[in-house]
N, C-alpha and C positions, 0 to 999 in steps of 0.2 A: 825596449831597454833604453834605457838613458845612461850615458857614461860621461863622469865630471872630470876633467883631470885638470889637475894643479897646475898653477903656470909654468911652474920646473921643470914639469914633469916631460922628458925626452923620450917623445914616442917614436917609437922604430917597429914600423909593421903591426900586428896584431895586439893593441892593449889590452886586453881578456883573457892572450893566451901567455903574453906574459905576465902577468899577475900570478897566472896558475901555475906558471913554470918557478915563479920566484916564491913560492910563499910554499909553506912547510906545515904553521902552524893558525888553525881556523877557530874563534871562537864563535859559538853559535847559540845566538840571545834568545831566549822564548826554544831552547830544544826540549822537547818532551821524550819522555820514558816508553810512553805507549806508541807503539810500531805502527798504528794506525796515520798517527799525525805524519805531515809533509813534516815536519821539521827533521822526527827519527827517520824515515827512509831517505831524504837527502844526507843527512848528517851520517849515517851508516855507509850510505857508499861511498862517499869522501872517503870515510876512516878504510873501507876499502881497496879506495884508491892508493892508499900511503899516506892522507894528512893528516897531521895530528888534530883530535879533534877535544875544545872545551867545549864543555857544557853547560850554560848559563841561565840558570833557571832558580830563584830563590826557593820555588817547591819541591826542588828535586836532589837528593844526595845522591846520585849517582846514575848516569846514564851512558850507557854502549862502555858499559867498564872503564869509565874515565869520572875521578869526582867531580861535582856540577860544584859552581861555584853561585854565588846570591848576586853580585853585581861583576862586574869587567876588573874593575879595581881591588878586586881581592883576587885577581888570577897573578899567581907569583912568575907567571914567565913571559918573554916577550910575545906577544901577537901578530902575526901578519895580516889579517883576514877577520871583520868582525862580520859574521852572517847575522843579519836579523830576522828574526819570524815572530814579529809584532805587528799592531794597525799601524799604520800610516803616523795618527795624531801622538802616536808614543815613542815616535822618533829622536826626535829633539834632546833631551837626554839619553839615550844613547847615543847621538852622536856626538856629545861631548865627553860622555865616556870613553867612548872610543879616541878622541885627540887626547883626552889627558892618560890615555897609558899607549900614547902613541901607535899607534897599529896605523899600517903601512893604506890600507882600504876598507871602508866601510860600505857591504855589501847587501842591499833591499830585496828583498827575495819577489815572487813573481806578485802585482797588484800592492807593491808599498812603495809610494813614494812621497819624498818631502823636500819640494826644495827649498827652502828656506833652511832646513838642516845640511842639505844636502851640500849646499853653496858656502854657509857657513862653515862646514869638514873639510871642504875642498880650497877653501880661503887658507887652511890651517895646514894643508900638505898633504892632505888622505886621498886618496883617489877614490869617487865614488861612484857605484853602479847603482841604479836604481830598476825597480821593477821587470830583474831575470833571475833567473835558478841556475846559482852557481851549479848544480850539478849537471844540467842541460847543458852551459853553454863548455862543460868539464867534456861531456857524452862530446859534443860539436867540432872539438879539436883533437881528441885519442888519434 
């Protein structure tokens, strides 16, 4: 796991478990319908957990009973948490995504990372994790 954090950024004790304790609402990029993909069973237990979860998928009108949305910029409400579950090389816009509707962290799930995007989110104020599963490191602090 790789963790970016902005210059600002005033860490006090665990940064992963406060990100989890502070954030409410997760959008989750590449999340699929079919229960078989990592993206639905992470994405599911979040919404288990209590996070609210979007779903960002331009194939998808609706998944885990929440409507999907085509890109980040058409989600009407704030963000805290942008999960990705894309390759690696298709990073780079979404992480500019994610700084232009401000979202608090931009998070690379297990086997994605880009730093060049990565550096560039984190030059912008996002706090960025790269290559862990929010829901593991979620399971790690309960």
């Amino acid at each position: 796991m790789n963790l970016h954090l902005p210059d600002n950024y005033q860490q006090t004790g665990d940064a992963i478990a406060n990100i989890l304790r502070n954030s409410k609402t997760i959008a989750v990029v590449g999340l699929s319908s079919k229960p078989m993909r990592a993206s639905h069973g992470v994405a599911s237990y979040l919404q288990s957990a209590g996070y609210r979860i979007i779903p960002v998928n331009p194939y998808e009108r609706e998944v885990l009973g929440e409507k999907a949305y085509a890109c980040l910029e058409d989600i009407p409400e704030p963000v805290d948490i942008v999960e990705v579950f894309r390759r690696s090389e298709e990073i780079p816009p979404v992480a500019d995504s994610a700084m232009a509707i401000k979202a608090k962290v931009l998070w690379l799930q297990l086997g994605i990372e880009n730093t060049q995007a990565a550096e560039k989110a984190r030059a912008a104020g996002l706090v960025v994790v790269e290559n862990a599963c929010l829901m593991v490191e979620y399971k790690r602090r309960r």
